[in-house]
C-alpha positions, 0 to 999 in steps of 0.5 A: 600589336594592333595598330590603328594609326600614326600620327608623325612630327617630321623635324630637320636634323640640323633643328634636333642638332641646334635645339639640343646643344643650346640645352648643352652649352647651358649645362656646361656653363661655369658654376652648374651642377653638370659643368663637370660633365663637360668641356668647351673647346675650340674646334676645328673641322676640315673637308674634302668635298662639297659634301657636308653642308657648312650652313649647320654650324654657322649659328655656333658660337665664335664660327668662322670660316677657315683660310686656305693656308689654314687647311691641311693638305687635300682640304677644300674648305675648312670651319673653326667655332667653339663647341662643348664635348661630353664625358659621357659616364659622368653625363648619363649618371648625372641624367640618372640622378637627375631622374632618381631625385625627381622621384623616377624608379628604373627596372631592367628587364628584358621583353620579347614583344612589346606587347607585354609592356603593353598589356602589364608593365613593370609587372611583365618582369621580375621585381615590377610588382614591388616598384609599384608597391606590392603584389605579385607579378603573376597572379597565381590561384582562382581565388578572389584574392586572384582577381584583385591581383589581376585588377593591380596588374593595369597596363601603363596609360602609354608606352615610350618607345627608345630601344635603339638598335633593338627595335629591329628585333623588338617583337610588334616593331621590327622595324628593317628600316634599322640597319648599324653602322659600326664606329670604332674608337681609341681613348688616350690618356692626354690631359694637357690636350684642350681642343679638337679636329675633325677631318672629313673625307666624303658622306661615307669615306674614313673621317678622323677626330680628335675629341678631348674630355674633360677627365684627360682622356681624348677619343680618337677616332674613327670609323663609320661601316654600314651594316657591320654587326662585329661589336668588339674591337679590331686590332687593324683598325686600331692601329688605322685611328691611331696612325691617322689621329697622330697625322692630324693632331701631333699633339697627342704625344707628351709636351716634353717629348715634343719639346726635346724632339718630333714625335712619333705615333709610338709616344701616343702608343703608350698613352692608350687605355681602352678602344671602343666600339659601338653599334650605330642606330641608324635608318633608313628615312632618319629618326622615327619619332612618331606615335602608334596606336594600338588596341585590343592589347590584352583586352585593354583599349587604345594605347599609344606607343611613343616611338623615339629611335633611330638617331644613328651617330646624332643620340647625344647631338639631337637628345635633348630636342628629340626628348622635347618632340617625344614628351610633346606627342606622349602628352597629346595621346593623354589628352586622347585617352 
């Protein structure tokens, strides 16, 4: 890909953070189309060093700071406030409508070298031609009808760039800046659960969570491991979150079976219904949220790339803001064109 220059917008995490969950908190007002999606909680967050900066969280809703004797044993310090949690399916496929409806099309594909996209668009893949209207995807033939096929083959005016992980790989970006940090999960089935815990060991160490959804399910969790590309679940590390999920938060176990006695982490056992694991699409130097120049690409002029990745555990904390920071720069490259 030939690149004639950067043009860079840094923003604090902490900003992206802030700017995002103001458009959340909105979302997840009573009466809204997308209240579903969400849950407000009160939450409750514990820390074992000076490591996590406290100030971030002061601006949210109802904060405080927590008493000594409020503290689990080994916490230095300890916040409360009211935040919102997401269930996630219900989230991304409400944003999916919300693109449909605005007259989005979406095309799933698979390319090698960002190039193509460049270059051809929706037409490098399979089915593009007819997103956009008719044609053939590949011109076929020396006739004249080849030419105006080839003409109807125009690139896109820009390219946003959002491949996560895969931008490492993705030919004309590979950026080794991008490295997983591996999370693991376990999801219970715990409806009468309506707040959350985080428990903070250090910047690298084990941290344990309790997040409840608005469907019932709570996500336990977790695990933070740099460089770990294993995608599936491990069976020991389930067993971890859950002994050190059912230690900071009891309550996970039934009402009832509380009520008659103390329960144990084999009444929160049974209350599972899948483990998750995922790839974290962290980098080195944070988010890269800049725009590229590129040229000559398939005979075609100045193009600018959009790039918008690398958010690491923060995707959905920081979308809104980073989105907002992406459309700003795509628009500014336009008015360069």
């Amino acid at each position: 890909m030939a690149s004639e220059g950067k043009q860079q917008i840094i923003v604090l995490g902490a900003e992206l953070e802030a700017d995002t969950f103001k458009v959340l908190w909105d979302l997840s007002a009573p009466g809204s189309d997308a209240e579903g999606c969400f849950l407000r909680i009160h939450e409750e967050e514990y820390f074992y060093d000076d490591s996590i900066p406290i100030k971030p969280f002061e601006n949210m809703p109802d904060f405080k700071r927590l008493e000594k004797s409020e503290l689990p044993t080994g916490a230095v310090s300890g916040i409360s406030f009211t935040t919102v949690t997401i269930d996630t399916p219900l989230y991304l496929n409400y944003l999916l409508n919300q693109f449909l409806v605005k007259g989005g099309r979406v095309l799933r594909g698979t390319a090698q070298h960002i190039d193509q996209v460049i270059e051809s668009g929706v037409y490098s893949f399979p089915g593009g031609a007819s997103l956009c209207g008719g044609g053939t995807a590949v011109p076929t033939g020396s006739t004249e009808q080849e030419g105006k096929q080839r003409e109807n083959l125009k690139g896109p005016a820009a390219v946003v760039n959002c491949t996560g992980i895969g931008s490492r790989f993705l030919g004309g970006v590979e950026d080794k800046k991008l490295y997983p940090v591996r999370g693991q999960t376990v999801i219970v089935r715990a409806p009468w659960v309506r707040s959350g815990k985080t428990l903070y060991r250090d910047r690298t160490g084990a941290w344990t969570y309790i997040i409840p959804r608005r469907s019932g399910e709570v996500i336990v969790g977790g695990t933070r491991v740099p460089n770990d590309w294993y995608s599936q679940p491990r069976p020991e590390t389930t067993e971890d979150i859950l002994k050190r999920g059912f230690e900071l938060f009891p309550e996970l176990a039934p009402p009832e079976i509380r009520k008659q006695r103390d329960p144990t982490i084999e009444d929160v056992r049974s209350l599972i219904v899948a483990e998750g694991c995922g790839l974290r699409p962290n980098r080195e130097g944070g988010i890269r949220l800049e725009v590229e120049w590129t040229e000559g690409v398939g005979g075609r002029g100045r193009v600018p790339v959009v790039h918008n990745y690398g958010h690491g555990g923060t995707g959905f904390q920081a979308s809104w803001a980073t989105a907002d920071v992406a459309l700003r720069l795509l628009e500014e490259s336009l008015a360069q064109t």
